[in-house]
GULOVEX-752523 format. One record per atom (N, C-alpha, C): x, y, z. Coordinates in steps of 0.2 Angstrom, whole numbers, plus 2048, in hexadecimal, padded with zeros to 3 digits. Example, Ala and Ser with C-alpha at 12.3 -4.5 7.8 and 13.67 -1.06 7.14 Angstrom:
% GULOVEX-752523
8427E4827;83E7EA827;8427F0827;8407F5823;8447FB824;840800827;
***
This chain:
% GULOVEX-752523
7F8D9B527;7FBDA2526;7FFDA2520;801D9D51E;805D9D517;800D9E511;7FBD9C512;7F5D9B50F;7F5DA250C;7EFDA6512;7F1DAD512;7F6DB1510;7FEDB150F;800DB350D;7FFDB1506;7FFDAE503;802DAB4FC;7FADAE4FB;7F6DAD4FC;7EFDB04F8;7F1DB74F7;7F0DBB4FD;7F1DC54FE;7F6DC74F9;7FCDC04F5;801DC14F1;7FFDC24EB;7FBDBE4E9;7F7DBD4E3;7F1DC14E0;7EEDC44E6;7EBDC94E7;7ECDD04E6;7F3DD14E8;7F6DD74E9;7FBDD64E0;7FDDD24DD;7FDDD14D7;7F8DD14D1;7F2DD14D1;7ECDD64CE;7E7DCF4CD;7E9DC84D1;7E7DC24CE;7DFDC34D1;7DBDC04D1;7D5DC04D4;7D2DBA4D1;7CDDB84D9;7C8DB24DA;7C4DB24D5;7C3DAC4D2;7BDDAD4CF;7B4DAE4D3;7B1DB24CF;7ABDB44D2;7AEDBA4D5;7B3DBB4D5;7B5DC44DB;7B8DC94D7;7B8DC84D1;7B9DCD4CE;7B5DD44CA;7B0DD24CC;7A9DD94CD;7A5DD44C6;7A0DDA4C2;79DDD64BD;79EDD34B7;79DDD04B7;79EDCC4B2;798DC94AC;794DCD4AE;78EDCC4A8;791DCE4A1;78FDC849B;792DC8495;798DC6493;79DDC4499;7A3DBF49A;7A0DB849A;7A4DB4494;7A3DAD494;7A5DA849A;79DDA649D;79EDA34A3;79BDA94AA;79BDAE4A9;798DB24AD;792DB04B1;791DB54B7;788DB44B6;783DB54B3;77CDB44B2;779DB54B0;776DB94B3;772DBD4B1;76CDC34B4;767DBF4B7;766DC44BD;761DC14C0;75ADBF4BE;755DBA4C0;750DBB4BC;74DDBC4C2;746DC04C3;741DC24C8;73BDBE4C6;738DB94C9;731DB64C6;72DDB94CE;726DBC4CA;722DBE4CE;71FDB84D3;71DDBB4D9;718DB54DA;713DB54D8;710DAE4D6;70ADAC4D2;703DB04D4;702DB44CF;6F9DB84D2;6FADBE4D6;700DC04D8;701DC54DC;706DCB4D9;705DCE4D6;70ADD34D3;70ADD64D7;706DDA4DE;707DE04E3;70BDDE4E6;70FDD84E9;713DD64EC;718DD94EC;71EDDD4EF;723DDF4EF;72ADDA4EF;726DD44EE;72EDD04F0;72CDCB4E8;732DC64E4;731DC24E1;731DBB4E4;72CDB64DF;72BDB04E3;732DAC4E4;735DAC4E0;73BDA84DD;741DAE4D8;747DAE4D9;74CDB14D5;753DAD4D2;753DAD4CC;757DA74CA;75CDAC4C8;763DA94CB;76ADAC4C8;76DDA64C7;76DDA54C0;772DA04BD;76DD994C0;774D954C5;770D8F4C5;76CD8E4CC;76DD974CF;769D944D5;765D974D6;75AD944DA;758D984DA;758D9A4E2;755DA14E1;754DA24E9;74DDA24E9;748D9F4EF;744DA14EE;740DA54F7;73BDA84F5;738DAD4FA;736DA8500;736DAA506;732DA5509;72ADA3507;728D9F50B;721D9D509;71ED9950E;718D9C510;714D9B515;710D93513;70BD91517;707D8D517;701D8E514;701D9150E;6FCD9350C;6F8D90505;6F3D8F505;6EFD894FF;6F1D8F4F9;6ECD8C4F5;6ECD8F4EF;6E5D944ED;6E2D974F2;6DED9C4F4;6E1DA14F8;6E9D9F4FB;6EDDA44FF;6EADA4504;6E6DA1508;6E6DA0510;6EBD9A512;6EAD9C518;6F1D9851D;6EBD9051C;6F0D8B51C;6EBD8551E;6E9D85527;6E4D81524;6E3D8152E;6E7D79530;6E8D7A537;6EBD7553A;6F2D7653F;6F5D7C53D;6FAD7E540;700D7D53D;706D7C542;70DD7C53F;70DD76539;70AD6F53B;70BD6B536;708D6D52F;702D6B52F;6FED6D528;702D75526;705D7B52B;709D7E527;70FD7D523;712D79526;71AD78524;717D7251D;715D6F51D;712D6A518;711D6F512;70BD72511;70AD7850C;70FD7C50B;714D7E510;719D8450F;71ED80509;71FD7B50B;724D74508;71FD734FF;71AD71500;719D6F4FA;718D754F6;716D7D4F9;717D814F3;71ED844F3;722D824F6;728D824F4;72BD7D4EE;728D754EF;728D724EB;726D724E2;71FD754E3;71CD774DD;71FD7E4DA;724D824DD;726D894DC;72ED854D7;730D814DA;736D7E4D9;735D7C4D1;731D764D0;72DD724CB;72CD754C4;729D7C4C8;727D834C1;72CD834C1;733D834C0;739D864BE;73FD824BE;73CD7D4BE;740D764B9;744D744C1;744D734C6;748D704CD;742D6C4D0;746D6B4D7;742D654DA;743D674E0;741D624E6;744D634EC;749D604ED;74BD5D4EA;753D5A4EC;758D5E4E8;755D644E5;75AD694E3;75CD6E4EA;75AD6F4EE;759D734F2;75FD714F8;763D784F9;768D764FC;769D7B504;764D80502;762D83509;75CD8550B;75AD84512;753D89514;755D8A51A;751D90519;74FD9451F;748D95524;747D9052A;741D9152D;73FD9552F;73AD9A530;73BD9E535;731D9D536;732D9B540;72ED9A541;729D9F549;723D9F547;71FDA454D;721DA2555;723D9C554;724D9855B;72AD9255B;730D9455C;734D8F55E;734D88560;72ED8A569;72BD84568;728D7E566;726D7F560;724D7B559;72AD78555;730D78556;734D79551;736D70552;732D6D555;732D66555;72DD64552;727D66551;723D6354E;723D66545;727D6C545;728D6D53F;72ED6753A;732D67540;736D5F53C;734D5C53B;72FD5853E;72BD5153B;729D53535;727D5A533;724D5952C;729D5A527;72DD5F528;734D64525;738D5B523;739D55526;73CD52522;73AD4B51E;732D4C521;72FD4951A;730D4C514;731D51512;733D5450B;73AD56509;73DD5050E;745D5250C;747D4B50C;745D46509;747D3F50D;74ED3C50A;751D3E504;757D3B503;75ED42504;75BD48505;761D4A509;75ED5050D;763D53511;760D58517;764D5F515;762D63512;765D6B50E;765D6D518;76CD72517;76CD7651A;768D7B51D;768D7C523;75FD7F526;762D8452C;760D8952A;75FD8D531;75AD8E534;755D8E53A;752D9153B;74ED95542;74BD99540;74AD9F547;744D9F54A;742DA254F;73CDA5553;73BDAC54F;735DAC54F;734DB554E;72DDB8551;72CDBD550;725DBF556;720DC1551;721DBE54A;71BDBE548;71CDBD540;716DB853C;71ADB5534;714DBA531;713DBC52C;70FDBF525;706DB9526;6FFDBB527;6FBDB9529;6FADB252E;6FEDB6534;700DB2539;701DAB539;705DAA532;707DA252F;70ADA0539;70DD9B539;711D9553D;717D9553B;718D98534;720D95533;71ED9852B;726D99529;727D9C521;72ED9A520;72DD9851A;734D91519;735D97511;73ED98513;742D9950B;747D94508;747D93504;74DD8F501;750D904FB;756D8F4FA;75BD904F6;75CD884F2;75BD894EB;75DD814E9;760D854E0;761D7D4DF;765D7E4D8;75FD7C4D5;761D804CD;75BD7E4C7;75FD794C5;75AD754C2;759D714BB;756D6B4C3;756D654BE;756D5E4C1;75CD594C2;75DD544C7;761D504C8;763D4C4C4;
***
């Protein structure tokens, strides 16, 4: 409680948090401008593949899909392995890794499956485990198994 008061003080004194003072684009040390990288081959798309603010990217989710953009065949495994490695290779193009990666989002066609999707999900996280939510839904974009998003830092370790 003391906390709160002494904060709402400082507050109400004109002081402000950093980051909470609105924008700040062209202050030394600010953000940077977003950047929008399309998805590779697809400019009708309405979403971008990846968006980088400063040092972190976001990127879109990503089904299990080869590099012809069909779903692989085999199910939840062979998806979450493909979802994982072009999140990998998404990462790569833009100077990070998978051990930059500090969140994902599953979200999956069947809950059900949400134990066979970990046997694959932490093969490609073996020296640490990002933060992870994930959901049932009643239906992924060409009836993938599962669509993985994640949040990670650019550069390398």
């Amino acid at each position: 409680m003391r906390w709160l008061r002494s904060m709402t003080c400082l507050l109400m004194a004109g002081w402000t948090l950093p980051g909470c003072s609105g924008p700040s684009e062209g202050r030394p040390g600010g953000p940077s401008a977003p950047e929008f990288v399309p998805m590779p081959g697809r400019s009708d798309l309405p979403f971008s593949a990846l968006v980088r603010v400063g040092p972190m990217l976001y990127l879109s989710g990503q089904l299990g899909t080869d590099s012809t953009g069909h779903l692989v065949p085999g199910g939840i495994g062979p998806e979450t392995a493909q979802a994982l490695a072009n999140i990998a290779a998404l990462l790569e193009a833009h100077g990070s890794a998978m051990d930059r990666v500090i969140k994902c989002t599953a979200m999956l066609a069947d809950m059900g499956e949400w134990g066979a999707m970990n046997q694959e999900y932490v093969k490609h996280f073996p020296a640490h485990r990002p933060a992870r939510s994930a959901f049932g839904t009643t239906g992924l974009a060409m009836g993938g198994r599962i669509e993985l998003e994640c949040t990670a830092l650019a550069g390398r370790v």
